[in-house]
C-alpha positions as CSV (number, residue, x, y, z in Angstrom):
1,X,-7.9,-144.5,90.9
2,X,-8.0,-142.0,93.7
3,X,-9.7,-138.4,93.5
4,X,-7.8,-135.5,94.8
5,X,-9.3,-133.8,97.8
6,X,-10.8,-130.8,98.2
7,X,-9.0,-127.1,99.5
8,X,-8.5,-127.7,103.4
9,X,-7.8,-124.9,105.9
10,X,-4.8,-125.4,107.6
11,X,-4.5,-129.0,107.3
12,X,-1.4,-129.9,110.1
13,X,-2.2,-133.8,111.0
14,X,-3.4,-136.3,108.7
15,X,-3.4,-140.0,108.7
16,X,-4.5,-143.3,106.6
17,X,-6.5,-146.2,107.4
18,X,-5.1,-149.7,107.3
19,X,-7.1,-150.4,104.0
20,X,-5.4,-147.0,102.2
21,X,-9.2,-146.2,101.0
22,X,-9.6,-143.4,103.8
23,X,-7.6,-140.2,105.2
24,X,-8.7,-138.6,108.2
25,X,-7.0,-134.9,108.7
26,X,-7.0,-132.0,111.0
27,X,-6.0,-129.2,112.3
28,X,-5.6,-125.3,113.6
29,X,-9.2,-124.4,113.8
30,X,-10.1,-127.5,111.7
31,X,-11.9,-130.4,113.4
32,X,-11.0,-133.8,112.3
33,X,-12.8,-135.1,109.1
34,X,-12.4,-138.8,107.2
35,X,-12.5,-138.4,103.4
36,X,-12.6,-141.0,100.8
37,X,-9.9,-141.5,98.7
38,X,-11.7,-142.9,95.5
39,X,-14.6,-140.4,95.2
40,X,-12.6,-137.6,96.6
41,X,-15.2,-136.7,98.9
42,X,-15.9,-136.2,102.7
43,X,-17.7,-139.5,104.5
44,X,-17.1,-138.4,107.9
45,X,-16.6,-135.1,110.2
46,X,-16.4,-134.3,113.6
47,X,-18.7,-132.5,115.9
48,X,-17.1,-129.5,118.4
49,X,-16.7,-129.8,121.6
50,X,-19.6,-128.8,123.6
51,X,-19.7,-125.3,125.0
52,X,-18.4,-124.3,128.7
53,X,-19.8,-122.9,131.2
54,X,-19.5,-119.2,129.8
55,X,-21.1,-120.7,126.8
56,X,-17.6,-120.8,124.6
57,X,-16.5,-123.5,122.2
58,X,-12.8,-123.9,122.3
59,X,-11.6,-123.9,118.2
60,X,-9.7,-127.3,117.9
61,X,-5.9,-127.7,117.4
62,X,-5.1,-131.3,115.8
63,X,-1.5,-131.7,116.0
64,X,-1.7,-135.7,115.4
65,X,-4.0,-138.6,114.1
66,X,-3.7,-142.2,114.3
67,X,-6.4,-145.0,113.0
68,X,-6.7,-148.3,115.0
69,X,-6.8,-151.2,113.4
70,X,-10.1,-153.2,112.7
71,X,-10.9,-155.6,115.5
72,X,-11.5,-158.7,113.4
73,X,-12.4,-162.3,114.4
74,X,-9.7,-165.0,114.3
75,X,-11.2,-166.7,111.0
76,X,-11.4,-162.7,110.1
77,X,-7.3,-161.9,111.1
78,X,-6.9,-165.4,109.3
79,X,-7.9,-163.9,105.9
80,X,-6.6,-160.1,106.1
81,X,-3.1,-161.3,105.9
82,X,-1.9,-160.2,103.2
83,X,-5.5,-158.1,101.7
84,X,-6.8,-155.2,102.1
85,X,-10.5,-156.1,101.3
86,X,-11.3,-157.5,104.2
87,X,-9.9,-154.1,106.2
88,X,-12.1,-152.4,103.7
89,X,-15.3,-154.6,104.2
90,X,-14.6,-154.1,108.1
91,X,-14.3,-150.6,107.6
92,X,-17.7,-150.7,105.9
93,X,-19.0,-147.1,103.9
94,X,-20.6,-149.6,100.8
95,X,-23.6,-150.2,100.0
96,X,-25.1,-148.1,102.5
97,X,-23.4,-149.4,105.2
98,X,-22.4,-147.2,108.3
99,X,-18.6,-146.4,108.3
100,X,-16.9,-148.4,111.2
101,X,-13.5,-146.7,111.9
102,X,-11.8,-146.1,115.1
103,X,-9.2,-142.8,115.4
104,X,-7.0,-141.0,117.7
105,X,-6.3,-137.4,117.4
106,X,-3.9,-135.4,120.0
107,X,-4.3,-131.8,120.4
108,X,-1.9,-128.5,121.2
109,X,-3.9,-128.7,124.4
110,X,-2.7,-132.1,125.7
111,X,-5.7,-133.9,125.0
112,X,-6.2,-137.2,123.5
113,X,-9.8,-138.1,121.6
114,X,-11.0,-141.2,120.4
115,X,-13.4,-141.2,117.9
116,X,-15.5,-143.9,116.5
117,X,-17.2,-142.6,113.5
118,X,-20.4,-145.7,113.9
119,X,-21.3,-144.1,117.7
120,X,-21.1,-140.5,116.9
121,X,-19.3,-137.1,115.5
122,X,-18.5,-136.6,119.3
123,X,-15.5,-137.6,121.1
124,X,-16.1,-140.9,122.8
125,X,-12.8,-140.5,125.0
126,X,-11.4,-137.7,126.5
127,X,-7.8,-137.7,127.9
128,X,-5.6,-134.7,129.3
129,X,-2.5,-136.4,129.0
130,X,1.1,-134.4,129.8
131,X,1.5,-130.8,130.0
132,X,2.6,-130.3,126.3
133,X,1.3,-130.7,123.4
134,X,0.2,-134.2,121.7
135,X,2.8,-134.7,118.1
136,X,2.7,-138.2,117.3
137,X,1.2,-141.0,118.1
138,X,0.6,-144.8,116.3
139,X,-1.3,-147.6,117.0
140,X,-0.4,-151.3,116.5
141,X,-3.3,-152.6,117.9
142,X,-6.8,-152.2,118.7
143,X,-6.4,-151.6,122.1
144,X,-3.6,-149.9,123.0
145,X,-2.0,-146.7,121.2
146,X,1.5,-145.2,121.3
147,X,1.6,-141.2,121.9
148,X,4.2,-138.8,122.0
149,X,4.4,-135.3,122.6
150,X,6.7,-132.0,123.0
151,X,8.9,-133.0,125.6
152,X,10.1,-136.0,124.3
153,X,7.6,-138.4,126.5
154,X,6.4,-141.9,124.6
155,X,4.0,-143.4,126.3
156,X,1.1,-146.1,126.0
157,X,-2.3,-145.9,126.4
158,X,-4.8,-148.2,127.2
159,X,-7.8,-147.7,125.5
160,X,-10.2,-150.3,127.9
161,X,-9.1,-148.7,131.5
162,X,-7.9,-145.2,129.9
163,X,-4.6,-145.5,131.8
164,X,-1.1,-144.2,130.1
165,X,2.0,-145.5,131.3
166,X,5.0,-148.1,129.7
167,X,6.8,-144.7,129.1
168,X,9.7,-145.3,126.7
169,X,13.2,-143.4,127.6
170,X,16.1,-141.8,125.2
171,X,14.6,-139.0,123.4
172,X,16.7,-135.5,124.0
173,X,13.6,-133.2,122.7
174,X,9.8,-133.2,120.8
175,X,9.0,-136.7,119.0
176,X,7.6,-135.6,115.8
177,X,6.6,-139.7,114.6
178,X,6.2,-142.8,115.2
179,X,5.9,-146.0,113.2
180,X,4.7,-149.3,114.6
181,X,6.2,-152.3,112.8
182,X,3.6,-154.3,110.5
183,X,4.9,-157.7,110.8
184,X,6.0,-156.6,114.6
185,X,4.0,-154.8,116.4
186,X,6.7,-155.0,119.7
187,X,9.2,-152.2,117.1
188,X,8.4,-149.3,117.5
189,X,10.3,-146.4,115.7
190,X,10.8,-142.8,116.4
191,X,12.3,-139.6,115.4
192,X,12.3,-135.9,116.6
193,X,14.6,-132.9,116.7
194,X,17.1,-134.1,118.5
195,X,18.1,-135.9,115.3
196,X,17.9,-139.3,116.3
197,X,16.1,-142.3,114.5
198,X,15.2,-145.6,117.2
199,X,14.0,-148.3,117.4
200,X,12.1,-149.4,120.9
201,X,11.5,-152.6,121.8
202,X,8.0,-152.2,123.4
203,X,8.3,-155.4,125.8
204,X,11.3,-154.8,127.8
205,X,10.9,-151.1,126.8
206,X,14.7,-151.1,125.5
207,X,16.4,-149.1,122.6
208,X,17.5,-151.5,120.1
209,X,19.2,-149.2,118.0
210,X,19.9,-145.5,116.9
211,X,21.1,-143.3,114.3
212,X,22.6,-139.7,114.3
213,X,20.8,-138.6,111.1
214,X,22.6,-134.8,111.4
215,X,19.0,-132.8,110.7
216,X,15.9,-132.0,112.7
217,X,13.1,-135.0,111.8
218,X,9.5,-134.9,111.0
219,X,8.6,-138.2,110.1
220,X,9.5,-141.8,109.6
221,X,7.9,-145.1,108.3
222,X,9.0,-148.9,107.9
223,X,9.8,-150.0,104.6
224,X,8.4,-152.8,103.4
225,X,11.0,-155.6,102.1
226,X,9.9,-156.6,98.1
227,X,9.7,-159.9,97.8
228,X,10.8,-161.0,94.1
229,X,7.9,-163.1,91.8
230,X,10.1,-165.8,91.3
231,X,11.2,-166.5,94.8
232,X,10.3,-169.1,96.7
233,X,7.6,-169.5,99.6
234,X,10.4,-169.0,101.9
235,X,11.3,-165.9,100.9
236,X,8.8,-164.6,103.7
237,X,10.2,-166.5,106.4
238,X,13.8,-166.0,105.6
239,X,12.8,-161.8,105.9
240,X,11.2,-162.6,109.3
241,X,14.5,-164.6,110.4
242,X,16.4,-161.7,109.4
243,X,14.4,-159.6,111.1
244,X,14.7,-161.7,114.3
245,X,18.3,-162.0,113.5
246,X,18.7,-158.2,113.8
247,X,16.8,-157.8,116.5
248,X,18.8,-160.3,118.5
249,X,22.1,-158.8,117.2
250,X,20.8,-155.4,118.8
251,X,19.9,-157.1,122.2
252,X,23.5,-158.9,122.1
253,X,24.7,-155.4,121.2
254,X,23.1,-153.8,123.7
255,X,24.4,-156.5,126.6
256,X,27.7,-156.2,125.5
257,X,27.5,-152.1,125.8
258,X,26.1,-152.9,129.6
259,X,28.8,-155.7,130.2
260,X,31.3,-153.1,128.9
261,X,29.8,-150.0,130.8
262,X,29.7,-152.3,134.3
263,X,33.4,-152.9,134.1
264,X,34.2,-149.9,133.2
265,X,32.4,-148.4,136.2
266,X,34.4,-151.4,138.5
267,X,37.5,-150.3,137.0
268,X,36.5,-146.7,138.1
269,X,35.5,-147.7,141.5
270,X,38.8,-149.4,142.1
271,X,40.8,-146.5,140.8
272,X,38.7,-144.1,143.3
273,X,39.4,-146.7,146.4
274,X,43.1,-147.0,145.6
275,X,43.6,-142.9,145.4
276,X,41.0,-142.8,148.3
277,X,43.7,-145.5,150.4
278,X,46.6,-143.5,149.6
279,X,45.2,-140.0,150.5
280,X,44.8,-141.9,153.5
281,X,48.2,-143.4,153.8
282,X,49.8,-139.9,152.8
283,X,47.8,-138.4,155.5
284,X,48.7,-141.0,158.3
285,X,52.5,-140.0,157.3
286,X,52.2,-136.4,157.6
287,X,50.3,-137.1,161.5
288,X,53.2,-139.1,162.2
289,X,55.7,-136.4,161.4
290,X,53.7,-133.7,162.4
291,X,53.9,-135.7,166.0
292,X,57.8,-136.4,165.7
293,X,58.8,-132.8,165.5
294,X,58.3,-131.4,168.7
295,X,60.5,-134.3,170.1
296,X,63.6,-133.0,167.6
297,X,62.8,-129.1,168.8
298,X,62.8,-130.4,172.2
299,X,66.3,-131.9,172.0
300,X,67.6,-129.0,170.0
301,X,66.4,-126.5,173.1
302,X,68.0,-129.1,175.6
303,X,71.4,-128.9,174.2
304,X,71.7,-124.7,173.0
305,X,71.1,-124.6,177.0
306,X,74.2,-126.8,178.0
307,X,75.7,-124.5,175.3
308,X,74.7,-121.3,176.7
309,X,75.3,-123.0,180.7
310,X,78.8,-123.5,179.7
């Protein structure tokens, strides 16, 4: 049964490991810390950054947390589908063993850190990344991590060469969250305050779908499917085929919308090339008659002088 936690000051990110057995929070003036969820206690905290030249410690600002997932061994992955204690016996913490998590945090100063609580309390990665500040981020796997900040960029890091890029397009302001699919990792999901809920293919980096949800969002999550005790052993696959099924719908959707937008914009390009052809013609016209009217003056001046002569 878990413990409640104690009091925090100004707790403004917080995040669960993949087990559900640890929290890790942070946030204005509060350094990130990894608490325990069945004693209740704090297992983990992390050390400040270490003073400038003047000799000043900048307070820190977490404004988002993220754990990676365990890097397990194939026979490891093998047997964690579908538990929890192998996560938890990778994540270590019993019987005197050190704890072995890996975490994210992003800060109001554009910063990313990456934390691995069996090296050190210290930040073993130190990224500036954007110009705002850091307000989501998610990782569905252990090398790469999904961040998002005010302006509404989504982008991917790479933890190995500490290179962001893969940026994903469509938001209209700040993502507030993002969820990672847990049976597929490629969906990503996000929502911020331009009221919009979608759904990213992280492959071809295209927006499967999205919903107009009418309010300002702060967070959003997968749900899982429940899968009745009496169904069958198919029951599983039948979810993933749906799942397949309604990802392909939305790429069918999607190239349907494009088929539609490209002959929509022919149809518009033939409409501006026929007025373009007759402005043209109308204009050849008016030369033409421009040119013919000296002529007719010329004859009417001609014959008022055989008038006048006469």
């Amino acid at each position: 049964m878990y413990r409640p936690l104690q009091p925090l000051h100004c707790p403004h990110a917080q995040a669960v490991d993949h087990s559900g057995r640890y929290v890790a929070v942070g946030g204005d003036g509060c350094n990130v810390s990894v608490w325990d969820l069945l004693s209740g206690t704090a297992v983990w905290k992390a050390k400040g950054n270490k003073p400038n030249m003047v000799g000043l410690v900048d307070l820190p600002h977490i404004t988002a947390l993220a754990f990676l997932p365990p890097d397990l061994k194939p026979d490891q992955a093998a047997a964690a589908r579908g538990s929890a204690s192998v996560s938890e016996a990778a994540a270590g913490g019993d019987d005197g063993k050190a704890l072995a998590l890996t975490l994210i945090a992003g800060t109001a100063k554009h910063k990313l850190w990456l934390y691995k609580t069996a090296v050190g309390r210290r930040p073993q990665l130190d990224i500036a990344w954007g110009k705002a500040r850091v307000t989501a981020l998610s990782a569905a796997s252990p090398g790469r991590v999904w961040a998002a900040n005010g302006t509404g960029t989504m982008e991917a890091l790479d933890v190995a060469t500490q290179a962001t890029g893969h940026g994903l397009r469509g938001a209209g302001g700040s993502v507030r969250a993002l969820a990672a699919h847990p049976a597929h990792p490629t969906l990503l999901a996000s929502a911020g305050l331009d009221r919009f809920v979608r759904v990213h293919d992280t492959v071809s980096r295209r927006c499967l779908a999205k919903v107009y949800l009418k309010q300002q969002l702060t967070s959003v999550a997968f749900v899982p499917v429940p899968v009745l005790p009496d169904a069958d052993q198919g029951a599983s696959g039948d979810v993933e085929g749906a799942v397949e099924g309604a990802v392909a719908e939305a790429n069918a959707s999607c190239e349907a919308e494009a088929l539609a937008a490209g002959g929509l914009e022919k149809a518009c390009e033939e409409g501006r090339r026929e007025r373009a052809s007759g402005k043209r013609s109308k204009s050849r016209h008016a030369k033409d008659g421009e040119a013919e009217l000296p002529t007719k003056k010329a004859k009417k001046t001609k014959t008022s002088r055989k008038q006048h002569a006469s």
